[in-house]
Jmol script that loads the backbone (N, CA, C; Angstrom):
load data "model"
ATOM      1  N   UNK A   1     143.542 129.754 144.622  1.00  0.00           N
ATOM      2  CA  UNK A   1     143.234 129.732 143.213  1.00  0.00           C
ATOM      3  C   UNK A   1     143.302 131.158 142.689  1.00  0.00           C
ATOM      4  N   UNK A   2     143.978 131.245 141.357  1.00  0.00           N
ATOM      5  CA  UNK A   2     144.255 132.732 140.815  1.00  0.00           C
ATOM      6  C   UNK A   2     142.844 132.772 140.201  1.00  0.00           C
ATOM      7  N   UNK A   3     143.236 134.461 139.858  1.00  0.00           N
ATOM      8  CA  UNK A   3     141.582 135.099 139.123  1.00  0.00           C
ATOM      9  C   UNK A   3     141.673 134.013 137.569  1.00  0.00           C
ATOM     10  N   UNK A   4     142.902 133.863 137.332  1.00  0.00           N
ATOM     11  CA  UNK A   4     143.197 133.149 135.828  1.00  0.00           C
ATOM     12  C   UNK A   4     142.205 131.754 136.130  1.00  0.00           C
ATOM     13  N   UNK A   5     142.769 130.968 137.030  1.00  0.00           N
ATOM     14  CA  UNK A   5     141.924 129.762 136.768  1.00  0.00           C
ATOM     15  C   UNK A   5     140.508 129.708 137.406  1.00  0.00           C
ATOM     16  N   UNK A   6     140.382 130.547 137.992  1.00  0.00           N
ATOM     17  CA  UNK A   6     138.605 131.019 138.121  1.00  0.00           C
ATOM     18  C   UNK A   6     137.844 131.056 137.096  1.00  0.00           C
ATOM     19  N   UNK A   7     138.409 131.725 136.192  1.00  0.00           N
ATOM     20  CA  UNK A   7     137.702 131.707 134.976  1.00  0.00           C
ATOM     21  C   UNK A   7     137.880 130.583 134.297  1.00  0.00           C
ATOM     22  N   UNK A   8     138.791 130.345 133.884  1.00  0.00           N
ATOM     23  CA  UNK A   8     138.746 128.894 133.004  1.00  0.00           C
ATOM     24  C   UNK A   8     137.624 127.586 133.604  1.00  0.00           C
ATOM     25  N   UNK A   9     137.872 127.343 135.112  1.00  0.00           N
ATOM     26  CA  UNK A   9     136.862 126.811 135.552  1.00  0.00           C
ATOM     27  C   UNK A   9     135.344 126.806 135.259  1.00  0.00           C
ATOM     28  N   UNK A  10     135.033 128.689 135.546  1.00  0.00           N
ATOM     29  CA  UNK A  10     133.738 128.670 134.997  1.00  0.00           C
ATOM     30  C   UNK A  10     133.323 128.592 133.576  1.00  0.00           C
ATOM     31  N   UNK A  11     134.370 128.929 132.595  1.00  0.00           N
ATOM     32  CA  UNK A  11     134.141 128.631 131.275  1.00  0.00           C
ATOM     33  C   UNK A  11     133.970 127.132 130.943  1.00  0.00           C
ATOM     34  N   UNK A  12     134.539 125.822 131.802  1.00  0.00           N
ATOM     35  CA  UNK A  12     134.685 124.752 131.187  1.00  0.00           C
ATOM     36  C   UNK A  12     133.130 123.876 131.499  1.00  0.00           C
ATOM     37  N   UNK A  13     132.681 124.876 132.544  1.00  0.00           N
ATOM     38  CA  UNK A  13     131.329 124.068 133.403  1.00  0.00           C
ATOM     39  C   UNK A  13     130.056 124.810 132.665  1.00  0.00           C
ATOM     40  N   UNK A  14     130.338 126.100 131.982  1.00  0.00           N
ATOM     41  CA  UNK A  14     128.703 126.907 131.178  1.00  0.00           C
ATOM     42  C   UNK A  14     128.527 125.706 130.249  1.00  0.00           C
ATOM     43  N   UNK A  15     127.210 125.868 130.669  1.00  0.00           N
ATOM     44  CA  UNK A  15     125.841 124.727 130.181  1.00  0.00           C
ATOM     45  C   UNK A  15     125.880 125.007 128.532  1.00  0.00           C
ATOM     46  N   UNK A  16     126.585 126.345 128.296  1.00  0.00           N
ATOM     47  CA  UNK A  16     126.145 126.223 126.287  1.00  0.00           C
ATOM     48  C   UNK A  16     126.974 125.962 126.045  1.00  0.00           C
ATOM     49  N   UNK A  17     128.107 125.950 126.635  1.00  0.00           N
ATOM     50  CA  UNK A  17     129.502 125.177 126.023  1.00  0.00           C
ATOM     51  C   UNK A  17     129.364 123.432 125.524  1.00  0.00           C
ATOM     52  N   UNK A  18     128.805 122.502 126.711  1.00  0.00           N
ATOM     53  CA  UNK A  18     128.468 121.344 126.405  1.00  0.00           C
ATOM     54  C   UNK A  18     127.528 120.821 126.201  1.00  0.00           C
ATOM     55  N   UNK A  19     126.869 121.380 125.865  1.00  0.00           N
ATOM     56  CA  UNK A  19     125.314 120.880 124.956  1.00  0.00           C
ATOM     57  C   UNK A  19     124.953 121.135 123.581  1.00  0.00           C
ATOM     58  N   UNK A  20     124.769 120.050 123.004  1.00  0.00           N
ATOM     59  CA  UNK A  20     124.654 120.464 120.901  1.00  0.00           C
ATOM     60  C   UNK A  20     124.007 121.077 120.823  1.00  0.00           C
ATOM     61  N   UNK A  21     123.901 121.587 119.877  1.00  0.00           N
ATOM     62  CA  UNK A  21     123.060 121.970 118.951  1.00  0.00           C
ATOM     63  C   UNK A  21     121.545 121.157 118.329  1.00  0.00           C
ATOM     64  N   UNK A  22     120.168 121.482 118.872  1.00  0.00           N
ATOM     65  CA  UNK A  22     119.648 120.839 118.917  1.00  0.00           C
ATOM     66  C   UNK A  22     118.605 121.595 117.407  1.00  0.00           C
ATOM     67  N   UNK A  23     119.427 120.947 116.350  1.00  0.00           N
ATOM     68  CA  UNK A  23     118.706 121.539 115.009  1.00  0.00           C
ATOM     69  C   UNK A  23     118.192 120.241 114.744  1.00  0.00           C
ATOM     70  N   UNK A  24     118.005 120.487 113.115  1.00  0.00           N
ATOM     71  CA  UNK A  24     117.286 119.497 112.181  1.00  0.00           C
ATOM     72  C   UNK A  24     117.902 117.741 112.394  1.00  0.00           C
ATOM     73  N   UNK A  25     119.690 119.177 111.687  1.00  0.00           N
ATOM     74  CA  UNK A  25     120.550 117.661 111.386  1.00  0.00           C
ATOM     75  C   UNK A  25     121.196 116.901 112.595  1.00  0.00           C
ATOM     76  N   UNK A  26     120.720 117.430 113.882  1.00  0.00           N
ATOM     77  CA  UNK A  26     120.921 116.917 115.106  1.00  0.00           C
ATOM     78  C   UNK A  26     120.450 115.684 115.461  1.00  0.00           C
ATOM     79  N   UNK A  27     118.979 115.854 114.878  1.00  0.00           N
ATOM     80  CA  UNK A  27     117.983 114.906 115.051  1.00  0.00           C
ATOM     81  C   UNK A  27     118.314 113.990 114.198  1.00  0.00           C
ATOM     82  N   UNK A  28     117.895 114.023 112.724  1.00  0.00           N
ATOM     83  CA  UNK A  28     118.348 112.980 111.464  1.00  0.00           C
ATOM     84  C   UNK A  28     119.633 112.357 112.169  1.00  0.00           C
ATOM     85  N   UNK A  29     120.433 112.670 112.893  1.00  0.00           N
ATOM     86  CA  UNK A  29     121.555 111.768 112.959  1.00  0.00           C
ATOM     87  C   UNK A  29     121.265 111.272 114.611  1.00  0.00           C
ATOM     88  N   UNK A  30     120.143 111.255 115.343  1.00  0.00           N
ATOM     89  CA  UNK A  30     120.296 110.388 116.484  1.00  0.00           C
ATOM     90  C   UNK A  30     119.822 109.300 116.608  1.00  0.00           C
ATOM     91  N   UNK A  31     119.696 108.667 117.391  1.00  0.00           N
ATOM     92  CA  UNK A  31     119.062 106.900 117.704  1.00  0.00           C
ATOM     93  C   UNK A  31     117.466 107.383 118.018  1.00  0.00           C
ATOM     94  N   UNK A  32     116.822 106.636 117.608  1.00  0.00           N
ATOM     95  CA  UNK A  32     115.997 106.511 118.166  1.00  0.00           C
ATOM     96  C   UNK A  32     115.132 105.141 119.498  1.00  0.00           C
ATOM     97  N   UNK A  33     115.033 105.480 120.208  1.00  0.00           N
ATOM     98  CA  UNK A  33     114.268 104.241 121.477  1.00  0.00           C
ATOM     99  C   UNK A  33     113.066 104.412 121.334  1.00  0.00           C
ATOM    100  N   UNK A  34     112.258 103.427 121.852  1.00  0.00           N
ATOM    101  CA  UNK A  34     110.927 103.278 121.956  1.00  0.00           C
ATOM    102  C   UNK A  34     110.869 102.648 123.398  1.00  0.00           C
ATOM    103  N   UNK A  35     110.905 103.060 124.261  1.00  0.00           N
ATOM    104  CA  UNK A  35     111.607 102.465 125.740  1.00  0.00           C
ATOM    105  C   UNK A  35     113.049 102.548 126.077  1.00  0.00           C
ATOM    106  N   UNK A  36     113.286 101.537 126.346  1.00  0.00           N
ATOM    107  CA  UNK A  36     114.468 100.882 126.302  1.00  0.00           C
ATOM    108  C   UNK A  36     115.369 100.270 124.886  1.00  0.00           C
ATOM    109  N   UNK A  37     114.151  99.914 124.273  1.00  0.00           N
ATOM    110  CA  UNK A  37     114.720  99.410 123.071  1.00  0.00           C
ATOM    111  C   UNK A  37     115.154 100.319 121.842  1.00  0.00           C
ATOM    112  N   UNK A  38     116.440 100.134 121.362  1.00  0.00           N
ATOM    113  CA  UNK A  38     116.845 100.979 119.988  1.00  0.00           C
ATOM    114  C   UNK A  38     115.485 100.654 119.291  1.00  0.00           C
ATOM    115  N   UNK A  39     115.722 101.444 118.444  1.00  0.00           N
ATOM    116  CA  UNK A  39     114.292 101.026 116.717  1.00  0.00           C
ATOM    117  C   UNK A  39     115.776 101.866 115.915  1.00  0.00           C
ATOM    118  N   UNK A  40     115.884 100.745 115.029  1.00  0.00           N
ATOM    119  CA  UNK A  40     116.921 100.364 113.746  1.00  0.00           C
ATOM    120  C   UNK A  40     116.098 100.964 112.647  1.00  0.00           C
ATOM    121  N   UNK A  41     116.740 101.911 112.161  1.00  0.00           N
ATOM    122  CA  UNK A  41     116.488 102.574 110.848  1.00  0.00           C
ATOM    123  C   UNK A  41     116.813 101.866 109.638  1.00  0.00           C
ATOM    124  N   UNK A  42     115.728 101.818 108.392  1.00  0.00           N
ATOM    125  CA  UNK A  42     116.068 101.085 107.516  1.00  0.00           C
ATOM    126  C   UNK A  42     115.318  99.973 107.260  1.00  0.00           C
ATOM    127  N   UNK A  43     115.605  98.902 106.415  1.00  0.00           N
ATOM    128  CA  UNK A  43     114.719  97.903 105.355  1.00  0.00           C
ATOM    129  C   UNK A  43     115.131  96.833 107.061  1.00  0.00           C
ATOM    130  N   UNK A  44     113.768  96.422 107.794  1.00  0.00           N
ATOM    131  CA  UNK A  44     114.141  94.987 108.561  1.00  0.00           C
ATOM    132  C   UNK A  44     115.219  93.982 107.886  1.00  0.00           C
ATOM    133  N   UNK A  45     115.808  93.170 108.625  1.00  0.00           N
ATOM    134  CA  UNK A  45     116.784  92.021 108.534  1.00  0.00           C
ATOM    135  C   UNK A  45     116.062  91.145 107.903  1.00  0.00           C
ATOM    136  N   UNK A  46     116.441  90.156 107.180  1.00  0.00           N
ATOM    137  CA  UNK A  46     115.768  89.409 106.031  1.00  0.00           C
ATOM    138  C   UNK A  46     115.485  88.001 106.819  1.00  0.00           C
ATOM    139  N   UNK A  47     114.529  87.451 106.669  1.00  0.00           N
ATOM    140  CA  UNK A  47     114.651  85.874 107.338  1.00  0.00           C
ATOM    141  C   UNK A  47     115.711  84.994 106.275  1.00  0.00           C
ATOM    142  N   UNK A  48     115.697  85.370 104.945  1.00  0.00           N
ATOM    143  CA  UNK A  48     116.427  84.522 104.009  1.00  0.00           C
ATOM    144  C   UNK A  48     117.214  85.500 103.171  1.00  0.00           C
ATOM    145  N   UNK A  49     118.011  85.748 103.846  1.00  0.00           N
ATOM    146  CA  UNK A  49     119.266  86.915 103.428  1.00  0.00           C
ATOM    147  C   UNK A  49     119.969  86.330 102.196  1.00  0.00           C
ATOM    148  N   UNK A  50     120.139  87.142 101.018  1.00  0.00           N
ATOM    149  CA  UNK A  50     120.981  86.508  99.907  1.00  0.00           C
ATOM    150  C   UNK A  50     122.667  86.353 101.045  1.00  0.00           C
ATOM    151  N   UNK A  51     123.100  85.256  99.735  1.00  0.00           N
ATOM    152  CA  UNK A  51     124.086  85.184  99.572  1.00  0.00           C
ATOM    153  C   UNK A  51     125.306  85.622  98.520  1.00  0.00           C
ATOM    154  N   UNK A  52     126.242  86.857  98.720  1.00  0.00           N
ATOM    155  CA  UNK A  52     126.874  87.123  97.649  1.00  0.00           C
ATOM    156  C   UNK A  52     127.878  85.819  97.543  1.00  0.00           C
ATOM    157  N   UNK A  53     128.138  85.729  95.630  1.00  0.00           N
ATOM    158  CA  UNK A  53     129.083  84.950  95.074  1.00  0.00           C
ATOM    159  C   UNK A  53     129.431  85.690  93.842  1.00  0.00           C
ATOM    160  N   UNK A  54     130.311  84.976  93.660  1.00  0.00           N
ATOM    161  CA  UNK A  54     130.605  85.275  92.185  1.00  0.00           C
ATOM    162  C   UNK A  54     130.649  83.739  91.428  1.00  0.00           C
ATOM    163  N   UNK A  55     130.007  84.136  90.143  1.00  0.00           N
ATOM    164  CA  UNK A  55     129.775  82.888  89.045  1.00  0.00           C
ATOM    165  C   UNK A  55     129.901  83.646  87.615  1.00  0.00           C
ATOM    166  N   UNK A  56     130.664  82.639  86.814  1.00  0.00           N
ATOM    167  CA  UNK A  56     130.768  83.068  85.603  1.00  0.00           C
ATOM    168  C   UNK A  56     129.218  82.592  84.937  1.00  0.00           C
ATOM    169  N   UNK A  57     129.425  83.499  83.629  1.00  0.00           N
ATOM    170  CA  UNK A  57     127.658  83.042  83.005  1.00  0.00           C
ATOM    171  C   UNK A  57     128.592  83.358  81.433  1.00  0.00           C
ATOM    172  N   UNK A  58     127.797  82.886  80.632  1.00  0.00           N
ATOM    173  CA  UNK A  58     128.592  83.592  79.633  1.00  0.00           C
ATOM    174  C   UNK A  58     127.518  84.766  78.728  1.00  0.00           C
ATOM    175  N   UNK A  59     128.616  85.460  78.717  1.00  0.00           N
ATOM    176  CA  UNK A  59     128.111  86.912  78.168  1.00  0.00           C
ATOM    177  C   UNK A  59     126.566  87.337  77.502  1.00  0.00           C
ATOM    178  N   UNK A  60     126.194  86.338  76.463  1.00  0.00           N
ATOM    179  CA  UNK A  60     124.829  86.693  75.879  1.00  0.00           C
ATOM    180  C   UNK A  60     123.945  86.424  77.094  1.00  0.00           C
ATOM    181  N   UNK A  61     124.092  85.317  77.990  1.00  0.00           N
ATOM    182  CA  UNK A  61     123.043  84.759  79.208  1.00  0.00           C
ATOM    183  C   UNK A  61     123.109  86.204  79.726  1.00  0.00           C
ATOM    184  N   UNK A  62     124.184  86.478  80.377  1.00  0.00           N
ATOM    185  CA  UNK A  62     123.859  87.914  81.128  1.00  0.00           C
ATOM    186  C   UNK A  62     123.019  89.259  80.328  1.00  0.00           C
ATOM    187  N   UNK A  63     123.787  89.601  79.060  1.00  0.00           N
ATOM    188  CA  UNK A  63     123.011  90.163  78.653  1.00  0.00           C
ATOM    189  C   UNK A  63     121.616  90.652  78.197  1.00  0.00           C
ATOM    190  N   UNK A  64     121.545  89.042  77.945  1.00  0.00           N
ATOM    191  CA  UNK A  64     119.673  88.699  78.037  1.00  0.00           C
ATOM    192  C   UNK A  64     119.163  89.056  79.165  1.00  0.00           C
ATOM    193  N   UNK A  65     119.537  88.817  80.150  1.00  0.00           N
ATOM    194  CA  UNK A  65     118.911  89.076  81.424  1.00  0.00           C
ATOM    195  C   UNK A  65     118.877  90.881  81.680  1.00  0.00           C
ATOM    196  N   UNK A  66     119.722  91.388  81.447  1.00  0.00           N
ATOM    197  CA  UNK A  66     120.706  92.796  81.506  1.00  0.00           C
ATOM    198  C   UNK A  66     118.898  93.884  80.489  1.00  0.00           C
ATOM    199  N   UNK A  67     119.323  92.877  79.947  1.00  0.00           N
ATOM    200  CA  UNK A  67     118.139  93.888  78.441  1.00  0.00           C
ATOM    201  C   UNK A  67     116.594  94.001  78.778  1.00  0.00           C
ATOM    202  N   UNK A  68     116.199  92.706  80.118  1.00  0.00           N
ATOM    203  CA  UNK A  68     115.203  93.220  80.954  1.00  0.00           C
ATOM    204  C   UNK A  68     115.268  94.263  81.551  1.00  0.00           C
ATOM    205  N   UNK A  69     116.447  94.803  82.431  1.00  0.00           N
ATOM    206  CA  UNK A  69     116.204  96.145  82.771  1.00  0.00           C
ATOM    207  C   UNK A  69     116.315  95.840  84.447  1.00  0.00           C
ATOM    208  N   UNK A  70     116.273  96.767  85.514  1.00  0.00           N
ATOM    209  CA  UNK A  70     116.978  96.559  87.082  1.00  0.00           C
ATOM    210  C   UNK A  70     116.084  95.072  87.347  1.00  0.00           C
ATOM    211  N   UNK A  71     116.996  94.225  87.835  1.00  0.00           N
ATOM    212  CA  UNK A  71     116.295  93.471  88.991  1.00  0.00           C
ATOM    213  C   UNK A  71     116.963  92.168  88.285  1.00  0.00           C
ATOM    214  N   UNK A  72     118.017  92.429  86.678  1.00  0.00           N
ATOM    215  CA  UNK A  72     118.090  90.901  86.220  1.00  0.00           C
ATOM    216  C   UNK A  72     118.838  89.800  87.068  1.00  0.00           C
ATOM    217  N   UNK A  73     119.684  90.657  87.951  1.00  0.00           N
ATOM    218  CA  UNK A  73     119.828  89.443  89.015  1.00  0.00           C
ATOM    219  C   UNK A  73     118.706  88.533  89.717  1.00  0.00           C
ATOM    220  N   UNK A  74     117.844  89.782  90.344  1.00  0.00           N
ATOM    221  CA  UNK A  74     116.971  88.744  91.549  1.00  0.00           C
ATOM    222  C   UNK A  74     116.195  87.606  89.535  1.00  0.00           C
ATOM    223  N   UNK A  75     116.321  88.029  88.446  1.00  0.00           N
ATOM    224  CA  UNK A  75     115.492  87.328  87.570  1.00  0.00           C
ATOM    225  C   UNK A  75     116.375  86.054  87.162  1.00  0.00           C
ATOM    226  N   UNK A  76     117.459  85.709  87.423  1.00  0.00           N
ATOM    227  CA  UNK A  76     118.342  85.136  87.414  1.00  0.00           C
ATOM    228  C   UNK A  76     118.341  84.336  88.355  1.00  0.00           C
ATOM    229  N   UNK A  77     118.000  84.458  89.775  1.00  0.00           N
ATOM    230  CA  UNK A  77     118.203  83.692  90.586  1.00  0.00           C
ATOM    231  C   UNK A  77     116.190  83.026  90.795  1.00  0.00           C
ATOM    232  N   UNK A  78     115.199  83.659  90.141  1.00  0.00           N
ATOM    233  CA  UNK A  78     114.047  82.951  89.617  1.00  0.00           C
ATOM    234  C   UNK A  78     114.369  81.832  89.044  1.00  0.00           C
ATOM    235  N   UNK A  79     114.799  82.178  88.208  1.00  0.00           N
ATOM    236  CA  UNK A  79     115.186  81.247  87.210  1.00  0.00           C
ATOM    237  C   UNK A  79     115.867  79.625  87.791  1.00  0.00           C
ATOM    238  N   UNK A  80     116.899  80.168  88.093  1.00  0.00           N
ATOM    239  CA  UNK A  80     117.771  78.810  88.970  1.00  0.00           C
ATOM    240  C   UNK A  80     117.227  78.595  90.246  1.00  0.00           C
ATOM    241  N   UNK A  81     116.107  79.098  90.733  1.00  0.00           N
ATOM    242  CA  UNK A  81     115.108  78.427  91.701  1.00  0.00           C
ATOM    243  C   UNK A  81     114.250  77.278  91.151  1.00  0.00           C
ATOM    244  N   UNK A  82     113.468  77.581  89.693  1.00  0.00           N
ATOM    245  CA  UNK A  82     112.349  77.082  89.060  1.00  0.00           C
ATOM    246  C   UNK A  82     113.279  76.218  88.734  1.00  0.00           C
ATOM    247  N   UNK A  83     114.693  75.650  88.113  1.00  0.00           N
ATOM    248  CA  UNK A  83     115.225  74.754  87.476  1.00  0.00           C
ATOM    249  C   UNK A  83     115.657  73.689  88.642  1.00  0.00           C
ATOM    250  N   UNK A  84     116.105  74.458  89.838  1.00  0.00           N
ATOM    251  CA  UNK A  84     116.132  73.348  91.057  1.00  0.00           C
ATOM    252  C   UNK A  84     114.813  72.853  91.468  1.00  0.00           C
ATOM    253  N   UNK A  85     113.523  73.176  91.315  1.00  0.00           N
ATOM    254  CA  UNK A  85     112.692  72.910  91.685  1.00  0.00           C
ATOM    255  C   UNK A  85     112.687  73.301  93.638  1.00  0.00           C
ATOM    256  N   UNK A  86     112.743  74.237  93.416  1.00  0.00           N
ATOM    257  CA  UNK A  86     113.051  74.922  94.950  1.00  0.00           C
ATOM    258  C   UNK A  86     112.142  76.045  95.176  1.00  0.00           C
TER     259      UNK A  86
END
end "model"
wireframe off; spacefill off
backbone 0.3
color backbone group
């Protein structure tokens, strides 16, 4: 083995070459376990997950709903709960 690949060798095996950077944004972006088990970042999985669709409404209906202000969907789908009796 030449002096050339002596070195390259020991350059490819130093310990600061392959190990991150163990900052802030190191962390914010890893998994977290609690054992064995992942722990999932974020709002839990829903037991009764919407369903996206698309439905026409006509314009003033939406707007009425719209002029309540954020949420006139989920107030929309109140609505056509209480009329199914559901």
């Amino acid at each position: 083995m030449t002096e050339k690949d002596g070195n390259i060798s020991k350059r490819a095996t130093d310990p600061d070459d392959v190990k991150p950077e163990l900052d802030d944004a190191w962390f914010e972006e890893a998994d977290a376990f609690v054992g064995a088990k992942l722990v999932r970042r974020g709002r839990p999985k829903s037991d009764n997950p919407k369903q996206p669709v698309s439905l026409r409404l006509d314009r003033d209906v939406v707007d009425w709903f719209k002029r309540g202000g954020d949420g006139w969907q989920t107030r929309i789908n109140d609505e056509l709960r209480k009329v199914a009796g559901i």
